[in-house]
Every structure is written in C-alpha cells, then in structure tokens.
N, C-alpha and C positions, 0 to 999 in steps of 0.2 A: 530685847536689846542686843547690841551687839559688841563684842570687843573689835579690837584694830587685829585680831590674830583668825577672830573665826565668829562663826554666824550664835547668837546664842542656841545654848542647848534646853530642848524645852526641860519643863520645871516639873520637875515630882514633887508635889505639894501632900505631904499627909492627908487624909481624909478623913478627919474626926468629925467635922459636921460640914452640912452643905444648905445651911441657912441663908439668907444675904442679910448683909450688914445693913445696922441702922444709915436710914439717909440725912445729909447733913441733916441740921436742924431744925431748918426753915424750911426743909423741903416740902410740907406738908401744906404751908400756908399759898403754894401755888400751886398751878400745871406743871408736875413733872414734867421735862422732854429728853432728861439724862443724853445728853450732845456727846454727839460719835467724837470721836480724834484718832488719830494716826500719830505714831514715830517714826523716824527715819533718822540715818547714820551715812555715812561713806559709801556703806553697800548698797543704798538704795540712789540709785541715777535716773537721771531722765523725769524730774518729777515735775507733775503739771501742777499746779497749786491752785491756777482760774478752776481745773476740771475738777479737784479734790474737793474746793468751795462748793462748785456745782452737784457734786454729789452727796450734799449734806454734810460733809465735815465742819466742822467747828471748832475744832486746838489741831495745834502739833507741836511735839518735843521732837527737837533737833540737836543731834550729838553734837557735842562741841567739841571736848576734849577727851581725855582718856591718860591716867596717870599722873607721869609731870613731865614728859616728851611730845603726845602728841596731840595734834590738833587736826580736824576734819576738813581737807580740803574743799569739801562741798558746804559745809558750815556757811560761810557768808553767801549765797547765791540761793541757797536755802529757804535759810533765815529770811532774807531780803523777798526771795519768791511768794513765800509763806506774806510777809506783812503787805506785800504789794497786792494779793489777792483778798488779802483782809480777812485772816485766818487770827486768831490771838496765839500766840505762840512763844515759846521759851525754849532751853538749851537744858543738858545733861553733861554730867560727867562720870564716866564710867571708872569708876573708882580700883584702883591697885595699892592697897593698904600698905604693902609690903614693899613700895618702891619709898613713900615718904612720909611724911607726917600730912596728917590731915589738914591743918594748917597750908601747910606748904601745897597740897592740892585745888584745897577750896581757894587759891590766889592765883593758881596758874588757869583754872577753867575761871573766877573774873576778870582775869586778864583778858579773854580767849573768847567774848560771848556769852559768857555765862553770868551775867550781871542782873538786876532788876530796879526798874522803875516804876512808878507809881503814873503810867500813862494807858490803864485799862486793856491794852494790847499783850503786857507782857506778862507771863506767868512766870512764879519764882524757879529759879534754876534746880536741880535732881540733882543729888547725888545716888548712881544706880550702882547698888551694890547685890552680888551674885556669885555665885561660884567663879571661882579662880579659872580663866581658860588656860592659863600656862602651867598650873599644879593643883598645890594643896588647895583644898576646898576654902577654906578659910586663912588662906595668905601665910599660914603660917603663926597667924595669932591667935594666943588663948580667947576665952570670953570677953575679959575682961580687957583686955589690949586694944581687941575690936572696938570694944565701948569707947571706950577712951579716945580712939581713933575717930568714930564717928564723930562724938563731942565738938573733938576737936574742929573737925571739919564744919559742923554744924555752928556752932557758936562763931568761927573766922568768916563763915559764908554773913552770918545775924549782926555780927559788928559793921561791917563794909554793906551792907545793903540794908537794912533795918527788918528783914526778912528771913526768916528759917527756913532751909531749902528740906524740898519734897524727898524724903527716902521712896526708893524705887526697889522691891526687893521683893522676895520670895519667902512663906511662912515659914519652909525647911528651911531656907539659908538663915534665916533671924532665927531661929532653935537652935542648930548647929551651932553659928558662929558667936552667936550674942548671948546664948544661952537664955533664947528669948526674954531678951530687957523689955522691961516696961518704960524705961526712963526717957524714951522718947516722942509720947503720944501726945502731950501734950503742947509741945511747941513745934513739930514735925508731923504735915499733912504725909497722907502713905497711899503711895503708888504700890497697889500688890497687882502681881504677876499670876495669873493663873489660868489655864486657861482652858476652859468648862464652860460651861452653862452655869455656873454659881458662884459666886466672887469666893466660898470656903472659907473656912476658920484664917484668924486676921493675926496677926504678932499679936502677942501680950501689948496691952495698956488700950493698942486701939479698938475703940466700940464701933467704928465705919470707917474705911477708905474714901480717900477722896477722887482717885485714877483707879482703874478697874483695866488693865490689860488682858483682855479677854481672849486673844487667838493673836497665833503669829501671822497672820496674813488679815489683815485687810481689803483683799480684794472687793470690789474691782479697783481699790483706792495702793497705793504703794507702802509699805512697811507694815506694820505692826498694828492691831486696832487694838483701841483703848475709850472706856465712857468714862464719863464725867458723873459723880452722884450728887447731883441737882438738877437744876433746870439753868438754863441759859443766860438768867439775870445772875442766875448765885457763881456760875464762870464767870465773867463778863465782874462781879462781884472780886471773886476770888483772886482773880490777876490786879487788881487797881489795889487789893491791900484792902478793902472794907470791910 
C-alpha cells in the first residue's frame, strides 16, 4: 500500500511459521482458481484496466482516501476504468489513527468512494493499517487505544453500509500496535501483507485470510499483486454480501 507521503515500506513479518492458512470454507467443494488482483493508489498512473482484465486479473482495491484530508485524484477515473473493463473492484483507506477518531474516518473515505453495495461488482471498503510513514510506528497509541480506534472505525463503516470493512495490515504491525487482538476475526475479513512465497503466521483470531498481498510488484500488471482464497464464484460471492 501506499501513503500520500511515500511508497510503502516493505514488511518485516516474524517468522514463526510458514504454513498457508486454511481456505475459506467452501473452498474445498470446487476448483480452486485463487484469482490474481492488483492494488493501486495515486502513484500508480497510466493504468490500462482492458490490458489488466487481459492478463488475468480479477479484483482491484483502489485507494480512495487517506486520513481526514486527502482524497486520490486518480480515485474516480480508476475506479470507473477498473468497472468499465469489468474488473470487481472496491476502495481503501489508509488509515492515520492519530489525526481523528475512527469514526470520523470511516465517513470521510464513505464519503470519498469508499461505500458498498450489494450489486456483485463491488467489494467491501479496507481500512489499511501499517506503520506510521510520518513517525511512531503505532501513531502514538497504546494497544488498547488502537483497539478501540479500529472498532470505532469498523463498527461506523457496519452501520452505514451493513458491511465490516476488510483490515489490511501486517502480523508485526497487529502484535505491536494491537497487542495482537483477537477481537476482530470474526466480523473483519483480513487483508495480510506479506510478501514470500507463504501467506505466514496470520494475527491472532484469524484461521485464513481472505486477500494475500503476496509482492509489491505485479508486474507485468501495475501496483501491488494480491490473491483472492477461493475460487472465482466465492469473489464474485464475497463482493454481493452472500
């Protein structure tokens, strides 16, 4: 992912084991085809989205906002490229704990793009949390603070959309900051960052990721590559809310 300040920095992830996580739950009753995706932000320009289709892509999360100031001037043209090629695709917000209340985030990125509907195309909005690019690792909040922050966010994103949005985050930054909480496996699919050959030990509570950002490049595709843990029915599933 990326902030408005600088390109992320890649992730030191602990290495306690290097199993892969259970696949959702259904995954077993079809063909796997675990569907590639791509992310993209502000710093990614020039992007073709007929060519990304063509080369197998299937999602993309596109940054929306960031904070409670900005907003990606590439966002709508994006977005719009992305559904015009007929990619399913959803929005991010890169979260700064320290600038507001989560609350107060999670309404400036639905304001911003970062909404959901129940029309198959759209996946639930991110909130991506990571190391602090302008300081403290953890914004400056204890454990508990962070908790409570995410909550917040999490729960204001669940009332306005009927939808918990995806944590996007790193196992070290959820140890550090959260003091690895469990408290949100259950209602918050998990975007883990890592990027190996083995998705790695998962935050506390969760037994499988649902996004697997596996390398910062995508090439030959632009941004960030990331799979999906199912098959193509269980996206195509997961974005309509079933």
């Amino acid at each position: 992912m990326f902030s408005k300040v600088s390109f992320a920095r890649l992730f030191a992830i602990a290495s306690i084991a290097s199993t892969l996580a259970s696949p959702l739950p259904e995954a077993s009753l079809e063909k796997r085809a675990d569907p590639i995706g791509i992310d993209v932000s502000d710093f990614t320009t020039g992007v073709n989205f007929n060519t990304v289709k063509a080369n197998g892509v299937s999602f993309v999360y596109i940054k929306a906002t960031e904070g409670t100031g900005f907003t990606s001037d590439l966002f709508s043209s994006q977005y719009t490229g992305a559904t015009n090629a007929g990619l399913i695709r959803g929005a991010y917000h890169f979260a700064h704990p320290d600038e507001s209340t989560g609350a107060t985030q999670a309404t400036f990125f639905l304001n911003n793009g970062g909404g959901w509907t129940a029309d198959g195309i759209t996946l639930p909005g991110v909130v991506d949390l990571e190391a602090n690019p302008d300081g403290a690792e953890c914004y400056g909040l204890s454990e508990s603070a962070m908790v409570s922050w995410i909550k917040d966010f999490s729960n204001t994103y669940e009332a306005k959309t009927g939808r918990f949005p995806v944590i996007y985050t790193t196992t070290s930054w959820w140890e550090s900051c959260t003091g690895n909480s469990a408290s949100f496996a259950t209602d918050n699919p998990l975007w883990i960052a890592h990027f190996a050959s083995a998705v790695g030990a998962l935050p506390a509570g969760w037994s499988f990721q649902t996004f697997w950002q596996n390398a910062d490049s995508a090439s030959p595709n632009p941004g960030d590559s990331d799979i999906f843990n199912g098959a193509l029915s269980q996206l195509q599933k997961f974005a309509k809310g079933s």
